[in-house]
C-alpha positions in Angstrom: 0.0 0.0 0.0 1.5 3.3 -1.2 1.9 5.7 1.9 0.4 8.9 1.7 1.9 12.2 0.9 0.6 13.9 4.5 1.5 11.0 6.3 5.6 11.6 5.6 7.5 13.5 8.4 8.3 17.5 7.5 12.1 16.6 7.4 12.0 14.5 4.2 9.6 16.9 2.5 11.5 19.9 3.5 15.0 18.1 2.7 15.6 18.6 -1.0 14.5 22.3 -0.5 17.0 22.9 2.4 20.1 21.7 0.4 19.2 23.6 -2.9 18.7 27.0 -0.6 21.9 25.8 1.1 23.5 25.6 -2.2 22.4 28.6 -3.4 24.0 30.0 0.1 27.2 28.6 -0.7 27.2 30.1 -4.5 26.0 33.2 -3.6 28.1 33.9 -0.6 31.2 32.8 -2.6 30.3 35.4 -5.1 30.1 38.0 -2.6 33.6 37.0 -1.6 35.1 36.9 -4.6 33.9 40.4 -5.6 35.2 41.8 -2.0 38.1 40.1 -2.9 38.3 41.9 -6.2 37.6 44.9 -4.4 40.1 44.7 -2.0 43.1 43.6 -4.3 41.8 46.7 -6.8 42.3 49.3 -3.5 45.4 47.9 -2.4 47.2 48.1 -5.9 45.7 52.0 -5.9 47.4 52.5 -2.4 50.8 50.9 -4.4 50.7 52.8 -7.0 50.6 56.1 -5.0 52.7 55.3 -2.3 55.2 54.2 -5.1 54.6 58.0 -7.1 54.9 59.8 -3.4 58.4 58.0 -3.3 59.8 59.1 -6.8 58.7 62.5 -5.6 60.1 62.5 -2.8 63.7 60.7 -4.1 63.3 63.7 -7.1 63.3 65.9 -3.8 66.0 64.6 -2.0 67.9 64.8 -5.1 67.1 68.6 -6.0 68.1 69.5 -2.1 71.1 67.6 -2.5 71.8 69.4 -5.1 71.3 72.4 -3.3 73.4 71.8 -0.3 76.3 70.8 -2.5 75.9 73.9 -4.2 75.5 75.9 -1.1 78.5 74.4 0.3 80.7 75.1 -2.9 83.7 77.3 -2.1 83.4 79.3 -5.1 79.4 80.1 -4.0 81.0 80.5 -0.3 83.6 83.6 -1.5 80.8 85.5 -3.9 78.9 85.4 -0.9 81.0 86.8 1.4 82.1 89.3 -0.9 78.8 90.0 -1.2 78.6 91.2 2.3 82.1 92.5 2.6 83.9 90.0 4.0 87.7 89.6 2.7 90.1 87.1 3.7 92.0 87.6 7.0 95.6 89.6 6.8 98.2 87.8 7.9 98.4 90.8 11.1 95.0 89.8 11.9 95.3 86.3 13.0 96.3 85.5 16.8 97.8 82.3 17.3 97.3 80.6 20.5 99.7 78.4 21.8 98.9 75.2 24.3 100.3 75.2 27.4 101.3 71.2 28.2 100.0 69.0 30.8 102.2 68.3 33.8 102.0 65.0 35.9 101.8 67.1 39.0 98.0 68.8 37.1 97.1 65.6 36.1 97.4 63.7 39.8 95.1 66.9 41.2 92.5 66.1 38.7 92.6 62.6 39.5 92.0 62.6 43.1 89.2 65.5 42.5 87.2 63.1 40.2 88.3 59.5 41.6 89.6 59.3 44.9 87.5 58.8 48.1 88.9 59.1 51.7 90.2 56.2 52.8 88.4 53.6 55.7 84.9 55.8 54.7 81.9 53.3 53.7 79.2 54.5 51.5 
């Protein structure tokens, strides 16, 4: 005798519907991903791109105030500039030369004892 359609439990009915929706869960959310994906991989080779421009300039920038410092720090730029403002070079009656007294042993045992020494028997 051939069982009736009411008669079968909710689960079977329900099952071949619950698998395709599950299936159609699975494709759908796996399109979603992939476009985020896309999405993401798209913004992060923008971000590339102009962190890779923002370096040329700045290497192009570091290059032009190189240029500028050497430039700057050229002796032949150095002298038109101070002839520019009246400066000549020193006359030979000008210059003081300073000589250096030595360093005695006698110096050198005061500073020792002011930085070094301690009294002796004294505990800290």
């Amino acid at each position: 005798m051939a069982k009736n359609r009411k008669n079968q439990a909710a689960a079977i009915r329900f099952g071949p519907a619950l698998k395709a929706l599950f299936l159609c869960l699975v494709i759908a959310g796996s399109a979603v991903g992939y476009v985020w994906q896309k999405s993401q991989v798209y913004q992060l080779g923008k971000q590339i791109r102009e962190t890779e421009l923002r370096l040329v300039q700045l290497e192009r920038n570091n290059q032009m105030l190189g240029d500028q410092l050497a430039d700057l720090r050229s002796p032949v730029k150095l002298d038109q500039r101070a002839r520019g403002l009246g400066l000549m070079p020193a006359q030979p009656g000008q210059v003081v030369r300073l000589s250096e007294t030595p360093f005695t042993p006698s110096e050198k045992s005061i500073y020792a004892r002011q930085f070094a020494a301690r009294p002796t028997g004294v505990s800290p």
